[in-house]
LUMLUMDREN-2810 file (N, C-alpha, C; in Angstrom, 1 decimal):
<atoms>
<atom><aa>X</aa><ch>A</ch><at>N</at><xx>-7.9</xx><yy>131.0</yy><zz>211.0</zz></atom>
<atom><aa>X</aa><ch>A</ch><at>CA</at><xx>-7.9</xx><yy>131.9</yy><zz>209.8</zz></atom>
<atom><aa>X</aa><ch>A</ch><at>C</at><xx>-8.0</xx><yy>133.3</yy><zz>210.3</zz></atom>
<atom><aa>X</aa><ch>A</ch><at>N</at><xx>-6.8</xx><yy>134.2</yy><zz>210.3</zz></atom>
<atom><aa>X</aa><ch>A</ch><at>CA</at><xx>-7.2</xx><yy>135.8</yy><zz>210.6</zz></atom>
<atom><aa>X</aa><ch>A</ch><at>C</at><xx>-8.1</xx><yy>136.1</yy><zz>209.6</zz></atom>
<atom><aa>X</aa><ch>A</ch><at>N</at><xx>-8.9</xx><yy>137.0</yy><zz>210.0</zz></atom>
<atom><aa>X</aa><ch>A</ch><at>CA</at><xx>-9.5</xx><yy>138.0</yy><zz>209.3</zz></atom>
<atom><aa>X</aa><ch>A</ch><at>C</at><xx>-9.0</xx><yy>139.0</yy><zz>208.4</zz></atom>
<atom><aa>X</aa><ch>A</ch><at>N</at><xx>-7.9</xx><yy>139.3</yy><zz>208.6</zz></atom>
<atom><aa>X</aa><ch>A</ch><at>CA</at><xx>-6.8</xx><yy>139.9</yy><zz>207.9</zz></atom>
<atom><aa>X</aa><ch>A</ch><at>C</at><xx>-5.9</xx><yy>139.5</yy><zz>206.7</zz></atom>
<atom><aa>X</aa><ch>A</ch><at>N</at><xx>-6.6</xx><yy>138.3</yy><zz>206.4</zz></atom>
<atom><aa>X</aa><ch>A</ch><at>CA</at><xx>-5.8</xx><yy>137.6</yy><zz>205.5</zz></atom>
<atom><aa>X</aa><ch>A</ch><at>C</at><xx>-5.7</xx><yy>138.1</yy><zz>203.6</zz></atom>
<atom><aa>X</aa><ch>A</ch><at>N</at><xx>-4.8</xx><yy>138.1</yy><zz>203.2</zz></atom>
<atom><aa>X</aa><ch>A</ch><at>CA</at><xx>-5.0</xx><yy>138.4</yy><zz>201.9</zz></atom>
<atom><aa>X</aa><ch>A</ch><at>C</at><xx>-6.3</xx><yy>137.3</yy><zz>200.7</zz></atom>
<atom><aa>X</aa><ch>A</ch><at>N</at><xx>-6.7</xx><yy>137.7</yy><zz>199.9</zz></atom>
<atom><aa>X</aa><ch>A</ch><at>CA</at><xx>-7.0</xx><yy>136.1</yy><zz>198.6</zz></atom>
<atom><aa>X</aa><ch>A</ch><at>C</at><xx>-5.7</xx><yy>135.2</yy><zz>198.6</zz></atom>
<atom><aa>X</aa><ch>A</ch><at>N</at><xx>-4.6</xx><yy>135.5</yy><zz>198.3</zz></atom>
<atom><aa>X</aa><ch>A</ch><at>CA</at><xx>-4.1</xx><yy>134.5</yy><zz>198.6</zz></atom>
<atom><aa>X</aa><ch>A</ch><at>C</at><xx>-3.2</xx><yy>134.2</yy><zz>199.6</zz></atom>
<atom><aa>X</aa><ch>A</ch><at>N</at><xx>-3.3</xx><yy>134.3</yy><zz>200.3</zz></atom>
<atom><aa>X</aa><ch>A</ch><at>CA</at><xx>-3.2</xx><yy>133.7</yy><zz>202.0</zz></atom>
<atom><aa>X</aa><ch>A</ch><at>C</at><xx>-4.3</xx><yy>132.9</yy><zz>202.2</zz></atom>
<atom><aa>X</aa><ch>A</ch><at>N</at><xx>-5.6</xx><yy>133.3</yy><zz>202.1</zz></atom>
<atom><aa>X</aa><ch>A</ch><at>CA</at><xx>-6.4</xx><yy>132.4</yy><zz>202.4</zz></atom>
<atom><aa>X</aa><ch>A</ch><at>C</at><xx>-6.6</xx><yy>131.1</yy><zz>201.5</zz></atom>
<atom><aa>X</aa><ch>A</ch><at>N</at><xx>-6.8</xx><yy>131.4</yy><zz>200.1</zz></atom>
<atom><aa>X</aa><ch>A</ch><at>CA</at><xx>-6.4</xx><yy>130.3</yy><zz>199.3</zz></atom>
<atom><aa>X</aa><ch>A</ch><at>C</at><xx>-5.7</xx><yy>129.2</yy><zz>199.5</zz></atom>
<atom><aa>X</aa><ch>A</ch><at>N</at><xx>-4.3</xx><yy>129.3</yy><zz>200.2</zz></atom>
<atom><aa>X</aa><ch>A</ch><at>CA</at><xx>-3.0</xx><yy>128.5</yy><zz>200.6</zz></atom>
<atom><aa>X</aa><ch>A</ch><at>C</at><xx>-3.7</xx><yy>127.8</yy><zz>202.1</zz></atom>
<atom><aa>X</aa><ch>A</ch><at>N</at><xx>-4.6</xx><yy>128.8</yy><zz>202.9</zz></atom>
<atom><aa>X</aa><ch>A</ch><at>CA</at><xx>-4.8</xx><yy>127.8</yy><zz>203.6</zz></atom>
<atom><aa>X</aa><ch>A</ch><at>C</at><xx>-6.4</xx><yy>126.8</yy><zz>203.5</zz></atom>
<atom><aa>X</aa><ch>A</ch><at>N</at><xx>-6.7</xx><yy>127.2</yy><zz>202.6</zz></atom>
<atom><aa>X</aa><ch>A</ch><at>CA</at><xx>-8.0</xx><yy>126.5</yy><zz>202.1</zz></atom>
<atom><aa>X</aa><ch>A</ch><at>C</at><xx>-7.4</xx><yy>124.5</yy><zz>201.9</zz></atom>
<atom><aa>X</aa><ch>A</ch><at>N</at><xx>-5.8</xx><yy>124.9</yy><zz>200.9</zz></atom>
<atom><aa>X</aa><ch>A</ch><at>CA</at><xx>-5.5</xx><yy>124.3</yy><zz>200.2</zz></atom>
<atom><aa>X</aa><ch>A</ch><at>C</at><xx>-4.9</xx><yy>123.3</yy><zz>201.3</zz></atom>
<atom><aa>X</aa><ch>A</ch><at>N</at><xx>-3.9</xx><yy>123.9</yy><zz>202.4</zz></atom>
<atom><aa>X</aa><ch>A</ch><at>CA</at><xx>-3.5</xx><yy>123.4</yy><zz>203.3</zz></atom>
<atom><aa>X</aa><ch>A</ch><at>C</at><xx>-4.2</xx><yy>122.4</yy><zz>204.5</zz></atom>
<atom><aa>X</aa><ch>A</ch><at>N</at><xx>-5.5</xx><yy>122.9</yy><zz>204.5</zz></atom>
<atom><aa>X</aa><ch>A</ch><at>CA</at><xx>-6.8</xx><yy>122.5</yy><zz>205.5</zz></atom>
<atom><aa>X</aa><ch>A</ch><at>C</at><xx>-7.2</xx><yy>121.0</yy><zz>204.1</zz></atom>
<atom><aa>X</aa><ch>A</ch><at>N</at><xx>-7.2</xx><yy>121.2</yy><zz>203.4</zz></atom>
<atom><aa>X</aa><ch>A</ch><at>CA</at><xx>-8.0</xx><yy>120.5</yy><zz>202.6</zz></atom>
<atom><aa>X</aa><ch>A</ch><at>C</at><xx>-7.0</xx><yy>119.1</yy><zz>202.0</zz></atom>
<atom><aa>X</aa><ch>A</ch><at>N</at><xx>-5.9</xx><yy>119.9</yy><zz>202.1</zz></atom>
<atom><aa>X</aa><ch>A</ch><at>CA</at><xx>-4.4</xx><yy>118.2</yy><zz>201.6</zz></atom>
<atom><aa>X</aa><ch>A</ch><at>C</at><xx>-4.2</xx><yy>117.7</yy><zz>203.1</zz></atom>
<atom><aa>X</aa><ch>A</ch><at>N</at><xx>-4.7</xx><yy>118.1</yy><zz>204.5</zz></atom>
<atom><aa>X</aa><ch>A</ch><at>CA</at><xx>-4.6</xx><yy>117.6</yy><zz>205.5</zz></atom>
<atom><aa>X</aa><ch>A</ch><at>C</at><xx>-6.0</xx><yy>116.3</yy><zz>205.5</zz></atom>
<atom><aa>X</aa><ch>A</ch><at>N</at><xx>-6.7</xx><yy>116.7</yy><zz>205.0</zz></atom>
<atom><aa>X</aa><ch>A</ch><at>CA</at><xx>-8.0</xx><yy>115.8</yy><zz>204.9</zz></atom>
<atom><aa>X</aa><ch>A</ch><at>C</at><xx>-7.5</xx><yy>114.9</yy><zz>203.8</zz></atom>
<atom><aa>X</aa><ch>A</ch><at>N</at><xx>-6.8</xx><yy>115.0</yy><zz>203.0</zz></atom>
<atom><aa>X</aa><ch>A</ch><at>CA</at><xx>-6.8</xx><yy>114.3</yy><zz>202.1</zz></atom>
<atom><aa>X</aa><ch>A</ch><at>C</at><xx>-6.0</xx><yy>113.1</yy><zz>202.4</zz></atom>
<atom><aa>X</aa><ch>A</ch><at>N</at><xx>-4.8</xx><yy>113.7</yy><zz>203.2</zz></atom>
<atom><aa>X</aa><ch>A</ch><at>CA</at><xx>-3.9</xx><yy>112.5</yy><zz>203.2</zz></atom>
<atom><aa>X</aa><ch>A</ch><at>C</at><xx>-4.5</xx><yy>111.4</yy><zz>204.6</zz></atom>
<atom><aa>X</aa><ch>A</ch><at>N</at><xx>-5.3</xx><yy>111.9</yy><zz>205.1</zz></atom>
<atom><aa>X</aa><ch>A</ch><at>CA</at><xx>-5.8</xx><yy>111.1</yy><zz>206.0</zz></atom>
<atom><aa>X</aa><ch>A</ch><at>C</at><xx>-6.2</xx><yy>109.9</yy><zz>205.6</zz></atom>
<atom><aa>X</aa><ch>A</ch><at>N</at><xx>-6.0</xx><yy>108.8</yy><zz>206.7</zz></atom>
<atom><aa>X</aa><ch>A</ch><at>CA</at><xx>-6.3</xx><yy>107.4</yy><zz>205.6</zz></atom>
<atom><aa>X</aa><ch>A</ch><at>C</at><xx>-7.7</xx><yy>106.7</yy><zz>205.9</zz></atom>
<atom><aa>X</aa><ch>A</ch><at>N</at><xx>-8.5</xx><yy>107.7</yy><zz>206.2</zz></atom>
<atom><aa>X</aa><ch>A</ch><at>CA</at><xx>-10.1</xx><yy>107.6</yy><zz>206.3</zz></atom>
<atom><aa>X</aa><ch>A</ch><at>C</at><xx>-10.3</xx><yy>107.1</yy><zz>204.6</zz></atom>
<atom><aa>X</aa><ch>A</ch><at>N</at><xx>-11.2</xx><yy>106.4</yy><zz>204.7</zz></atom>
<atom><aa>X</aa><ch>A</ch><at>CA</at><xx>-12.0</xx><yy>105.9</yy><zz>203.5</zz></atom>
<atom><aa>X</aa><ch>A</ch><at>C</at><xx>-12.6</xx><yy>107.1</yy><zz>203.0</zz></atom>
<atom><aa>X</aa><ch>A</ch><at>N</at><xx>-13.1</xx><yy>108.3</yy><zz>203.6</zz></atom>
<atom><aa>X</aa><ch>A</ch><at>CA</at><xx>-13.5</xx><yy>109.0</yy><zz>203.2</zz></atom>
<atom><aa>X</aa><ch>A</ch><at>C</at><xx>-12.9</xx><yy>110.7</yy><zz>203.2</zz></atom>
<atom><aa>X</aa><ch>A</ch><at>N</at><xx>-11.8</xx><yy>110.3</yy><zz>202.7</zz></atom>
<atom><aa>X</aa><ch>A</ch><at>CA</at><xx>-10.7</xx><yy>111.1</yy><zz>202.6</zz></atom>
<atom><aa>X</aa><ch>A</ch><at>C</at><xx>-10.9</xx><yy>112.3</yy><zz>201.2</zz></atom>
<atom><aa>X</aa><ch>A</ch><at>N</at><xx>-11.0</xx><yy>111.5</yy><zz>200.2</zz></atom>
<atom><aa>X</aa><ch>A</ch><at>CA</at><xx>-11.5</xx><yy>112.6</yy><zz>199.1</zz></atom>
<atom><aa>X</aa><ch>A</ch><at>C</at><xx>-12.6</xx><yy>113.3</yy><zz>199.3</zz></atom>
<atom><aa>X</aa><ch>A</ch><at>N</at><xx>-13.7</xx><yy>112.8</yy><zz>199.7</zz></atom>
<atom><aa>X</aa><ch>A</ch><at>CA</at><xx>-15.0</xx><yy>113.4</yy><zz>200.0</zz></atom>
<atom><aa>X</aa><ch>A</ch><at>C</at><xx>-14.7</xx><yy>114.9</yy><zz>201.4</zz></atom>
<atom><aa>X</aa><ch>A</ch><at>N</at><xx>-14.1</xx><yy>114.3</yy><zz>202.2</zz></atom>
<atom><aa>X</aa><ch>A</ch><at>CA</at><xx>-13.7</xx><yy>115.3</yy><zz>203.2</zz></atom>
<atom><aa>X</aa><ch>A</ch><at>C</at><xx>-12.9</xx><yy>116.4</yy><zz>202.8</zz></atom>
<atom><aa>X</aa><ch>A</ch><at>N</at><xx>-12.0</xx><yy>116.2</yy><zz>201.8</zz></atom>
<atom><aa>X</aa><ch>A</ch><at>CA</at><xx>-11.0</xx><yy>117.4</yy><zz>201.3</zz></atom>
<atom><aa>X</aa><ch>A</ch><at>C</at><xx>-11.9</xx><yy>117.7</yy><zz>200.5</zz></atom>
<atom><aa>X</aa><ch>A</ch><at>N</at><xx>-12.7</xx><yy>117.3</yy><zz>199.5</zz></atom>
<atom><aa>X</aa><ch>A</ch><at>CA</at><xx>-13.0</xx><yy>118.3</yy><zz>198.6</zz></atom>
<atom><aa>X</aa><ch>A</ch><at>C</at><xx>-14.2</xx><yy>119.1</yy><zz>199.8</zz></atom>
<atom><aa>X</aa><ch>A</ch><at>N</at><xx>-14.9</xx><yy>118.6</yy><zz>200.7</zz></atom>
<atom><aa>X</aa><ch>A</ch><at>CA</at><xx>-15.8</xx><yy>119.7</yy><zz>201.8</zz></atom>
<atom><aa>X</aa><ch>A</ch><at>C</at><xx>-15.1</xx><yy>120.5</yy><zz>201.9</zz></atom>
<atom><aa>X</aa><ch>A</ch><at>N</at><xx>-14.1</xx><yy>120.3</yy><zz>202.4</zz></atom>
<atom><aa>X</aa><ch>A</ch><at>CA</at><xx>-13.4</xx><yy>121.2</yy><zz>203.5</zz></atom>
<atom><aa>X</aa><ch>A</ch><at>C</at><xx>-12.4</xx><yy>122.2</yy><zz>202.1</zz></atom>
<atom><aa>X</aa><ch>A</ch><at>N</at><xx>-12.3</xx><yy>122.2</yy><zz>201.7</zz></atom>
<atom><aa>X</aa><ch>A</ch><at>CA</at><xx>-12.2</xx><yy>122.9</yy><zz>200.0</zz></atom>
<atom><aa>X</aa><ch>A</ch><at>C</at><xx>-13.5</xx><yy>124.0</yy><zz>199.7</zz></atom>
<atom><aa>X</aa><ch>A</ch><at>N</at><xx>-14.5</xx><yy>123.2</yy><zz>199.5</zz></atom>
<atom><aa>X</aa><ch>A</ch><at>CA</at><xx>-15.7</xx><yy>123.6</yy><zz>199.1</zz></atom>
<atom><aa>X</aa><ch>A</ch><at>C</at><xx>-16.0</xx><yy>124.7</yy><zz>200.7</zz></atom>
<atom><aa>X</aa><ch>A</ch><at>N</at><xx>-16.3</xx><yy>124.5</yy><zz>201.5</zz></atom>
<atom><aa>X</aa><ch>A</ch><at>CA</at><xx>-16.6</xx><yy>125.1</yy><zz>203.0</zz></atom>
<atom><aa>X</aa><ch>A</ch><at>C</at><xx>-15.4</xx><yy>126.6</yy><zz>203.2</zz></atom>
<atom><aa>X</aa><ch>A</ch><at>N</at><xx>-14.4</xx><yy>126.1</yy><zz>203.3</zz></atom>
<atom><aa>X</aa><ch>A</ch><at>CA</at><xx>-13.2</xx><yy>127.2</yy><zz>203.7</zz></atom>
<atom><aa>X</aa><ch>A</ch><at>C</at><xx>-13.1</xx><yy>127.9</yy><zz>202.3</zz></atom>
<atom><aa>X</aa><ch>A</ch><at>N</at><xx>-13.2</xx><yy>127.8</yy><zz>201.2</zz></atom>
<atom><aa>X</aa><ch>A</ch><at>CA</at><xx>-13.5</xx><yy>128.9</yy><zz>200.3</zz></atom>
<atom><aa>X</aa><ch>A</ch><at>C</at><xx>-14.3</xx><yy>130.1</yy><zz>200.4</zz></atom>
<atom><aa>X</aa><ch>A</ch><at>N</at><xx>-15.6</xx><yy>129.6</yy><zz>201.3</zz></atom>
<atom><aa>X</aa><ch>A</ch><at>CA</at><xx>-16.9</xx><yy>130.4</yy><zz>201.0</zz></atom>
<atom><aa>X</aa><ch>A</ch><at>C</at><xx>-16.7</xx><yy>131.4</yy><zz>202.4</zz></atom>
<atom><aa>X</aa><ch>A</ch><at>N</at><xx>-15.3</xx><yy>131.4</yy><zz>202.9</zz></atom>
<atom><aa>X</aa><ch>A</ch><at>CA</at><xx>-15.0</xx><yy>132.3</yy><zz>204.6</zz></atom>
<atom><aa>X</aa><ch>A</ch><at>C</at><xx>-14.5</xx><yy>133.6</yy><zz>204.2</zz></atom>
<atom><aa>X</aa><ch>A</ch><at>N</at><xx>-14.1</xx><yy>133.7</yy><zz>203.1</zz></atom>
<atom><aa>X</aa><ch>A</ch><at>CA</at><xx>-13.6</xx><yy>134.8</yy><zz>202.5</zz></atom>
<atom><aa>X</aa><ch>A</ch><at>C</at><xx>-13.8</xx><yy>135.5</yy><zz>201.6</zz></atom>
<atom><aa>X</aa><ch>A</ch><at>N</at><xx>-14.0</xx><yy>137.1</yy><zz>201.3</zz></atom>
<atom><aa>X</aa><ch>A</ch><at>CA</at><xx>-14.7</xx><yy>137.4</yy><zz>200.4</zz></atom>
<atom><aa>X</aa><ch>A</ch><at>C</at><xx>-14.2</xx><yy>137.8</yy><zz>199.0</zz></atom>
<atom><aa>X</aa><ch>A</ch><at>N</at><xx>-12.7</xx><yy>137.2</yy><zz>199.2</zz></atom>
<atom><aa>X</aa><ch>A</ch><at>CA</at><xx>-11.7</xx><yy>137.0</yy><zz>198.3</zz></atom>
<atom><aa>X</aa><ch>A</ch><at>C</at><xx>-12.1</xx><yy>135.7</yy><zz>196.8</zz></atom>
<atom><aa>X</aa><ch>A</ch><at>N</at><xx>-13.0</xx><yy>134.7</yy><zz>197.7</zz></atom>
<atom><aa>X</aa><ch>A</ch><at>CA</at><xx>-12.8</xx><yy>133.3</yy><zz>197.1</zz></atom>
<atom><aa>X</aa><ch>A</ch><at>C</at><xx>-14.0</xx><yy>133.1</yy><zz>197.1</zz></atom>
<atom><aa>X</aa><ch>A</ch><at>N</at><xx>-15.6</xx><yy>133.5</yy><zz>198.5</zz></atom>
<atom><aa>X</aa><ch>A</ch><at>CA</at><xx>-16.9</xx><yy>132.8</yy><zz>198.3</zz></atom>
<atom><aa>X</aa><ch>A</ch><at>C</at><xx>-17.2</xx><yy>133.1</yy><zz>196.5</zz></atom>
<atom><aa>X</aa><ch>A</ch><at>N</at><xx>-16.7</xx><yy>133.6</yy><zz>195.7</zz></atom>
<atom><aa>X</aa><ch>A</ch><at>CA</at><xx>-17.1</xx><yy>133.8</yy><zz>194.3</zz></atom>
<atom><aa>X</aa><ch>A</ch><at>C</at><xx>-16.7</xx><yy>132.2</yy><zz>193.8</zz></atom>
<atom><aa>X</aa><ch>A</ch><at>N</at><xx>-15.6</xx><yy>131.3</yy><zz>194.3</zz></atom>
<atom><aa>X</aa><ch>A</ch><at>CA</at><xx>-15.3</xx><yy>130.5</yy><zz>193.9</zz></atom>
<atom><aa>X</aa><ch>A</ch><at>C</at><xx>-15.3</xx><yy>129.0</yy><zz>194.1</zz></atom>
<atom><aa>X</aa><ch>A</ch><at>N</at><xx>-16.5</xx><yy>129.0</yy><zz>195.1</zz></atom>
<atom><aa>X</aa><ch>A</ch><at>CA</at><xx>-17.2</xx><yy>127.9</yy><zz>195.6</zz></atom>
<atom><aa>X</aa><ch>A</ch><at>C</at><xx>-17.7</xx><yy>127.2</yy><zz>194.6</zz></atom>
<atom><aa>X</aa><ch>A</ch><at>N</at><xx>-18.8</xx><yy>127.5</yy><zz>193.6</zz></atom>
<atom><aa>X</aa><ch>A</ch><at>CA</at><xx>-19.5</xx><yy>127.6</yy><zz>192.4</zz></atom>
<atom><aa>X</aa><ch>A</ch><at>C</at><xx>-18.7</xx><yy>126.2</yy><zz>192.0</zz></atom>
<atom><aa>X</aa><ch>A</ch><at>N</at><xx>-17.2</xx><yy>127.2</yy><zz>191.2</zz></atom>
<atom><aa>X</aa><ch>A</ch><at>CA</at><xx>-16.7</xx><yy>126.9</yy><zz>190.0</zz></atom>
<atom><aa>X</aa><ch>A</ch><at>C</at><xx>-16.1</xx><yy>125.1</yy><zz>191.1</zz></atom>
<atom><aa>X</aa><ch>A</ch><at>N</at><xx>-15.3</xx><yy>125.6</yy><zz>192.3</zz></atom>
<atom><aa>X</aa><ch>A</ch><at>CA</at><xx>-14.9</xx><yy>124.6</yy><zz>193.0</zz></atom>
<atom><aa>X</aa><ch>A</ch><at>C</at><xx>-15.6</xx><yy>123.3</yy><zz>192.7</zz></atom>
<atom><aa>X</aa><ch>A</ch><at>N</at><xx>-17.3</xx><yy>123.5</yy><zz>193.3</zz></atom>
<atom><aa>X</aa><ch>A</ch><at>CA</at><xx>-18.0</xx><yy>122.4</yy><zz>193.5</zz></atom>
<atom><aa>X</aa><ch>A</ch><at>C</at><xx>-18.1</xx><yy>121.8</yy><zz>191.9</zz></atom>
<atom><aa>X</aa><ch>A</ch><at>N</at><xx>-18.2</xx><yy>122.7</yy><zz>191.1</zz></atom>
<atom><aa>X</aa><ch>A</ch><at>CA</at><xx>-18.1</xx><yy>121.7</yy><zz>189.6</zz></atom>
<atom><aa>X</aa><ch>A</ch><at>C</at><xx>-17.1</xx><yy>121.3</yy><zz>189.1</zz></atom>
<atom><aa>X</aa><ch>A</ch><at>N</at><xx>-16.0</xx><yy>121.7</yy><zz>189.2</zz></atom>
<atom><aa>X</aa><ch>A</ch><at>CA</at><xx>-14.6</xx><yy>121.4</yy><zz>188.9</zz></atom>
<atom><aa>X</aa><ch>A</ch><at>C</at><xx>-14.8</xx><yy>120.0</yy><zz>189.8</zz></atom>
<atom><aa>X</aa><ch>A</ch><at>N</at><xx>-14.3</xx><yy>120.2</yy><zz>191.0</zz></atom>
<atom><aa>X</aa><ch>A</ch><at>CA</at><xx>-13.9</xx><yy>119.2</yy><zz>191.7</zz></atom>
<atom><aa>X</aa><ch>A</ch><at>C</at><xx>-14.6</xx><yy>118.0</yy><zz>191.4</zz></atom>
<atom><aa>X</aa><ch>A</ch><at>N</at><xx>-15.8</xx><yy>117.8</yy><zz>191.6</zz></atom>
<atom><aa>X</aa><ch>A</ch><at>CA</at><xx>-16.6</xx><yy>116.9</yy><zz>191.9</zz></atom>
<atom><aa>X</aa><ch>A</ch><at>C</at><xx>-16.0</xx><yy>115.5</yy><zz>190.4</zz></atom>
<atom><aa>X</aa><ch>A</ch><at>N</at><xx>-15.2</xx><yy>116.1</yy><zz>189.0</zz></atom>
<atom><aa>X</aa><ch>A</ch><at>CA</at><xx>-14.4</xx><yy>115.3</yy><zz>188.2</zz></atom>
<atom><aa>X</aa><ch>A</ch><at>C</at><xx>-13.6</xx><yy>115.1</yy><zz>188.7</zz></atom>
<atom><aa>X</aa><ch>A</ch><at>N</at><xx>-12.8</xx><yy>115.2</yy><zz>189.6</zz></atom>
<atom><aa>X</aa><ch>A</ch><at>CA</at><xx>-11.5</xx><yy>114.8</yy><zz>190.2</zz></atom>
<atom><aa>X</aa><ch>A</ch><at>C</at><xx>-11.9</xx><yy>113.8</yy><zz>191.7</zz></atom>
<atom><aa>X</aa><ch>A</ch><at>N</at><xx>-12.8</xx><yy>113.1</yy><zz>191.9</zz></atom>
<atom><aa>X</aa><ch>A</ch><at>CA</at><xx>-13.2</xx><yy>112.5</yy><zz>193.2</zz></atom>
<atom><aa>X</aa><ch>A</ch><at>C</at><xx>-12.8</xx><yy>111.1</yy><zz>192.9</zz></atom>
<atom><aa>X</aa><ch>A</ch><at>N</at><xx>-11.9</xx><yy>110.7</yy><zz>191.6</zz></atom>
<atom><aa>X</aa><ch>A</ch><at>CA</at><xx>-11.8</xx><yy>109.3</yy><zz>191.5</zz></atom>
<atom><aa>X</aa><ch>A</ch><at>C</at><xx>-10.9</xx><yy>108.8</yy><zz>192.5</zz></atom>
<atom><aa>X</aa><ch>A</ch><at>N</at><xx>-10.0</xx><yy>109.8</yy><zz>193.0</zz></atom>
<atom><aa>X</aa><ch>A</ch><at>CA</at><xx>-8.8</xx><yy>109.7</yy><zz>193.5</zz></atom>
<atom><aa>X</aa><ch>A</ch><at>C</at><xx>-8.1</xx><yy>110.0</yy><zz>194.1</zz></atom>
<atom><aa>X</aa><ch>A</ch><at>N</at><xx>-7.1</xx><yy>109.9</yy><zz>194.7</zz></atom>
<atom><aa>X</aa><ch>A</ch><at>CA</at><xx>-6.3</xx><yy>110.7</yy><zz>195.7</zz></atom>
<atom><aa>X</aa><ch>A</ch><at>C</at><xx>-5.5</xx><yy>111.7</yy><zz>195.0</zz></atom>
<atom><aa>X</aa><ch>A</ch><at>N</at><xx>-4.7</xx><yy>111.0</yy><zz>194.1</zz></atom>
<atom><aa>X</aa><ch>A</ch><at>CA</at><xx>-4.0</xx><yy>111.7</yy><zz>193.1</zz></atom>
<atom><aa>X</aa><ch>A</ch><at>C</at><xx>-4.6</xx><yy>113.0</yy><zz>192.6</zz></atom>
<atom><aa>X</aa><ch>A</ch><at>N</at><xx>-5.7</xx><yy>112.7</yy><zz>191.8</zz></atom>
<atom><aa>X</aa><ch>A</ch><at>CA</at><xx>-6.9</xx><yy>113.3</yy><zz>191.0</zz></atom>
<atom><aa>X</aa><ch>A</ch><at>C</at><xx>-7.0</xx><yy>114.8</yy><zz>191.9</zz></atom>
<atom><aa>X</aa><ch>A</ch><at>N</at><xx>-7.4</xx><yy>114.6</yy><zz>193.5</zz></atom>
<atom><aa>X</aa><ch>A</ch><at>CA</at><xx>-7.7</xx><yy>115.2</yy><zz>193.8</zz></atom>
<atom><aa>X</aa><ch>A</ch><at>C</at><xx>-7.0</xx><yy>116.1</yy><zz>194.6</zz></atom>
<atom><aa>X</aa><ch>A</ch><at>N</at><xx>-5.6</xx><yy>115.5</yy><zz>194.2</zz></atom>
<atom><aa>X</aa><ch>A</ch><at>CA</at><xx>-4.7</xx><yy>116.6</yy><zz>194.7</zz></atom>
<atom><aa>X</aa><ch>A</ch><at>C</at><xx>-4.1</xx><yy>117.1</yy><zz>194.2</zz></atom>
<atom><aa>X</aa><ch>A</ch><at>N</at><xx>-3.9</xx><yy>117.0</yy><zz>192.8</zz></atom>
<atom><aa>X</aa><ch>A</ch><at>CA</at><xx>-3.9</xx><yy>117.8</yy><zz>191.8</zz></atom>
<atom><aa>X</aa><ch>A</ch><at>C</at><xx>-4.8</xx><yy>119.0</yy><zz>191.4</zz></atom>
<atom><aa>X</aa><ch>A</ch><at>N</at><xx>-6.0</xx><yy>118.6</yy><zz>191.9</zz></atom>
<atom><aa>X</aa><ch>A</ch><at>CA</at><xx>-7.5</xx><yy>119.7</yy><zz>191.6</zz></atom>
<atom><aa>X</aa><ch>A</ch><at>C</at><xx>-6.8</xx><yy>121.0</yy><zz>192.6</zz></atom>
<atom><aa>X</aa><ch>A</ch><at>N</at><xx>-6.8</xx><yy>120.1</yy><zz>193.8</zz></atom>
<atom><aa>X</aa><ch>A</ch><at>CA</at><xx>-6.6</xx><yy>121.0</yy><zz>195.3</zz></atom>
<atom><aa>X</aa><ch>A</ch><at>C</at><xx>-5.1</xx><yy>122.3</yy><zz>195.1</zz></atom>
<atom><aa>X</aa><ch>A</ch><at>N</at><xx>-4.1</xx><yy>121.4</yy><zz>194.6</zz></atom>
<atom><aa>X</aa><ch>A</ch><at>CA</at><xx>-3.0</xx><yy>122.2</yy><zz>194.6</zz></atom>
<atom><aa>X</aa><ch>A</ch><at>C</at><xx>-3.2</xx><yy>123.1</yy><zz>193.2</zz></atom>
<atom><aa>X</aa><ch>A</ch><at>N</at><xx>-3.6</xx><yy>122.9</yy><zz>192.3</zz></atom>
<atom><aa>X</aa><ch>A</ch><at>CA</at><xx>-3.6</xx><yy>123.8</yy><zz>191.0</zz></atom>
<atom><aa>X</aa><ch>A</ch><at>C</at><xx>-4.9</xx><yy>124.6</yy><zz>190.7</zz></atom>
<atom><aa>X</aa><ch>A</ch><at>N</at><xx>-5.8</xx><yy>124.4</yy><zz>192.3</zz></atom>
<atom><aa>X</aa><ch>A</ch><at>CA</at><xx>-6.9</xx><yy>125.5</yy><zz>192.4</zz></atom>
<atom><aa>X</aa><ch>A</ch><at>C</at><xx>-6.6</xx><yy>127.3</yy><zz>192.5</zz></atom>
<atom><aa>X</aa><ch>A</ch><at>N</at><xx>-7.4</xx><yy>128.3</yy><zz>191.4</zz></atom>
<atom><aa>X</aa><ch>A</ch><at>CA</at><xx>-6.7</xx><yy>129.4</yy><zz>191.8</zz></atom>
<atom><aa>X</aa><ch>A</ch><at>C</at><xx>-7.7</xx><yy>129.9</yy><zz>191.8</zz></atom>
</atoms>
């Protein structure tokens, strides 16, 4: 992650770090993308504002893979 990154640059790769955990066929695949979502949000001072909303948003979308890649990709 440069330091130089725009809000959204960093965003895309929040999103990108986080649909990599997701498609993983770990059991505990949703739980890891939404961390890794929740964690790489709060690197930037573009987005740590948006950790908050993440962790309550998200945590409705954990039924699923689907669910939660939907949350991930239409996070702004």
């Amino acid at each position: 992650m440069p330091a130089d990154q725009t809000r959204e640059e960093h965003l895309a790769w929040c999103k990108a770090r986080a649909l990599e955990e997701l498609n993983n066929s770990s059991p505990t695949a949703i739980t890891n993308a939404f961390a890794s979502m929740s964690s790489d949000l709060s690197k930037h001072e573009g987005t740590e504002d948006s950790v908050q909303i993440c962790v309550l948003l998200g945590m409705a979308h954990m039924d699923s893979k689907e669910s939660m890649r939907r949350f991930i990709e239409g996070f702004n």
